[in-house]
N, C-alpha and C positions, 0 to 999 in steps of 0.2 A: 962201852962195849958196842961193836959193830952189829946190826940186825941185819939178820938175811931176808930177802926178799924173792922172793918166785917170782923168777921172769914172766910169767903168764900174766902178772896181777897187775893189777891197772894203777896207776900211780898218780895222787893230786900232783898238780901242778901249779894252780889257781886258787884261789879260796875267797868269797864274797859273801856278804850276809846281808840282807836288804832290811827294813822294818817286817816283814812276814817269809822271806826264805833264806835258805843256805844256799849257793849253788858252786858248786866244784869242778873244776876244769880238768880232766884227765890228761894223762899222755898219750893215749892214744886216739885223741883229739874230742872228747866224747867231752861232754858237759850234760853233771846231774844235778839239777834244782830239786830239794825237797821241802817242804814246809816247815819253818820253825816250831812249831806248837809241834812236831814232835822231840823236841830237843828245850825242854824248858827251862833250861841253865841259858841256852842264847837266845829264847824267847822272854826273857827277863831282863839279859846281860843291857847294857848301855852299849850306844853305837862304840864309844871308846874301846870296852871293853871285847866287843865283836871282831874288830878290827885286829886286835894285839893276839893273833895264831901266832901259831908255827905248827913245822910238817916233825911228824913221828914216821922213823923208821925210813928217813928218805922219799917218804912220801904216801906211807901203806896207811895213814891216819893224819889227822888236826888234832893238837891240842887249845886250850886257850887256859892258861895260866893261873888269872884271877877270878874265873868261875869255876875251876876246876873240873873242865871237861874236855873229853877224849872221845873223838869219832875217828871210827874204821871209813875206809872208801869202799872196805868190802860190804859193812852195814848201809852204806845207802843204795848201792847195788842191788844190796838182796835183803831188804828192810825185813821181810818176811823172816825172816832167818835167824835175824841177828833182834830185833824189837818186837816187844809187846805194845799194838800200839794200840790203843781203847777207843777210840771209834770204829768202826771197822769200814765206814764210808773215805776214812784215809788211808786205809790200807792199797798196797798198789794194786794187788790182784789178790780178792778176800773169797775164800774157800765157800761154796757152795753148801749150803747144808745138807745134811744127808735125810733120804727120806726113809722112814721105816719099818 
C-alpha cells in the first residue's frame, strides 16, 4: 500500500551510523546527526547490523530489520516531541524550570 507524504516534510535521503551517532541526510540538503545512546537498539546493534536500513514511506522514516527499529526523520527534527529522553543535558532545547 502506497503512503502519502506531505510535500512540506523533509525526506531522508542518506543514512550513516558511526560507533556513537546517527546522522541523516535530508532532501532538502540539511543533514541531522543525533547521538546513538538515544536509540539503544543502534546503540547495541553491530556495525553490520547498523548498516542493513532501508527508507519507510519513501523516505518519512529508517527502518532496520534485525533490531527491530523504526525512526521518523520528523522525531530527529523535533526529538522533543516525539522522545523521552532521560538526561535532560541531551535534550536539544530542555525547558526551563518554572519558578514558583
Amino acid at each position: 500500500m502506497p503512503t502519502l507524504v506531505d510535500k512540506s516534510e523533509a525526506l531522508a535521503v542518506e543514512v550513516a551510523c558511526s560507533d556513537d551517532a546517527l546522522t541523516v541526510v535530508l532532501d532538502d540538503g540539511r543533514t541531522v546527526s543525533v547521538p546513538l545512546m538515544w536509540f539503544p537498539r543502534l546503540l547495541n546493534a553491530t556495525q553490520k547490523q547498523r548498516k542493513a536500513w532501508e527508507f519507510i514511506g519513501g523516505g518519512i522514516g529508517i527502518h532496520w530489520e534485525a533490531i527491530d527499529e523504526d525512526i521518523s526523520v520528523a522525531s530527529l527534527l523535533r526529538p522533543e516531541k516525539f522522545m523521552r529522553l532521560a538526561n535532560k543535558a541531551l535534550q536539544p532545547m530542555a525547558r526551563k524550570s518554572r519558578r514558583g
